[in-house]
N, C-alpha and C positions, 0 to 999 in steps of 0.2 A: 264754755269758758267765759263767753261774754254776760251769760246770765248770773256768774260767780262773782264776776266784776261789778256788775252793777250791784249783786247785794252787799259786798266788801262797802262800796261806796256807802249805800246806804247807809248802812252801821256804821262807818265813821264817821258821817253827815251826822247821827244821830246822837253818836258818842260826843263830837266836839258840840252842836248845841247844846245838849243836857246839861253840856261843863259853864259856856257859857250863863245858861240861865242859873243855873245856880251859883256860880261865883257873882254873878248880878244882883242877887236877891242879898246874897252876903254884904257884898259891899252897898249896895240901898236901902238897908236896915234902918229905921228909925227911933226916935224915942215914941213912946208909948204916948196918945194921943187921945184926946175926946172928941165928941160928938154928938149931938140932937137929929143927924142925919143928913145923907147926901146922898148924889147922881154920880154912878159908875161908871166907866170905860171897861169892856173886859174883850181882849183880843179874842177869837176862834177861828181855827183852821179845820174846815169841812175837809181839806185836803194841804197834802202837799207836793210839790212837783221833786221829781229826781233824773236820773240819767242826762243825755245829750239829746232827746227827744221828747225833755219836761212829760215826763210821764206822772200822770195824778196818782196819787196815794190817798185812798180815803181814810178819812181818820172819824172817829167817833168824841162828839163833846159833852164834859160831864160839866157844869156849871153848877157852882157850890157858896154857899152864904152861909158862913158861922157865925152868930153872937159870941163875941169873944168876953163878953159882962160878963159877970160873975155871980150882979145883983139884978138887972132890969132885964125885962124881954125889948125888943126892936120889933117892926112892922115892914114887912117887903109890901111896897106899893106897886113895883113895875117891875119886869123884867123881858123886854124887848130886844126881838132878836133880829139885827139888821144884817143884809146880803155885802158881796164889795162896795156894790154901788149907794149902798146907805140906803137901801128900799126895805123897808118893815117887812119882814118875812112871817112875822109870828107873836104873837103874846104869849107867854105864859103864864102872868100871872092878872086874873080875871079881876079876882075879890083881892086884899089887902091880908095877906098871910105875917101871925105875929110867929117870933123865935122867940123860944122861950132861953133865961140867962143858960151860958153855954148850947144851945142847941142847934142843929143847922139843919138845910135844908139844901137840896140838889136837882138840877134839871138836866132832863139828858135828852142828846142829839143822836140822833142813830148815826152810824158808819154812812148806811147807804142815803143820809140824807142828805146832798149835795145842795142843798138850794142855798146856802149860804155864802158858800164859794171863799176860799181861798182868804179871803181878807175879811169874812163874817164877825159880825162882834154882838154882845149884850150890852143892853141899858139896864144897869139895875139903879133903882131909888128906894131907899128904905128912907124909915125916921124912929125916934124915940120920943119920948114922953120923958126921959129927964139926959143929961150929956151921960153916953156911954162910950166907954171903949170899941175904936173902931173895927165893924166887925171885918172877917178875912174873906174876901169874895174874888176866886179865882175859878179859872176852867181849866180843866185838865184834860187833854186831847190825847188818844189814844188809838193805835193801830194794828192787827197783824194780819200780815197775808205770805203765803211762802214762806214761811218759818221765821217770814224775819218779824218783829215788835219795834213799834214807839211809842214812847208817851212822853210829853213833857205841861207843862204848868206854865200859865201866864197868867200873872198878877194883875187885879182892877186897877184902876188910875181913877183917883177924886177926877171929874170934872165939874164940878157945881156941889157948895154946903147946903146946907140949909137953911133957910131965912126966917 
């Protein structure tokens, strides 16, 4: 009974964020913007806690970069992946990987890789070669265990253009 309880919970912890994040995205819509490039913020959740005993749920992260151009390719210069405490956990990206117009690219975090913890995030910096439309760089976290499923989407945040 108690273990029915706590998946009820869940699913509606999951159902009311999902609604959340997407009436969010709705309502913080923008107009259509340019750019020569910039340094991202992109929230990840290696986990998350539930019950009355904060019990961890690992989640898996997919970290994703579209050129949303139509006409020019963009350049991923970084893509750094810090733990809660803001300690560099990882580089992904080595060399300066170009997107070609419309094309994207994805990094993925296994389930079982906890090292990020809870309030893990990426640094992504790309640039262009002439002002393109800004591309779309989100992580999509995902999980199931026990029959139950989450997934939801957190959206980059500019922190730094390009100079």
């Amino acid at each position: 009974m108690k273990q029915r309880c706590y998946q009820h919970r869940l699913a509606m912890f999951c159902i009311v964020f999902f609604m959340l994040v997407s009436f969010g995205n709705a309502w913080g819509a923008s107009e259509k913007s340019l750019s020569d490039g910039q340094k991202v913020y992109v929230s990840v959740y290696s986990n998350i806690y539930y019950g009355d005993r904060s019990k961890p749920f690992n989640l898996a992260a997919m970290l994703t970069v579209r050129n949303t151009d139509q006409k020019y390719p963009l350049t991923i210069l970084q893509a750094s992946y810090y733990d809660s405490d803001g300690l560099l956990v990882r580089e992904y990206v080595r060399d300066p990987v170009q997107l070609g117009p419309i094309a994207s690219s994805h990094i993925y975090v296994k389930e079982s890789d906890t090292s990020g913890g809870s309030g893990a995030n990426f640094i992504v910096q790309w640039k262009a070669d002439h002002m393109i439309n800004e591309p779309i760089i989100e992580c999509l976290m995902t999980g199931l265990a026990a029959g139950q499923g989450i997934s939801f989407i957190c959206n980059g945040r500019v922190i730094e253009e390009h100079d």
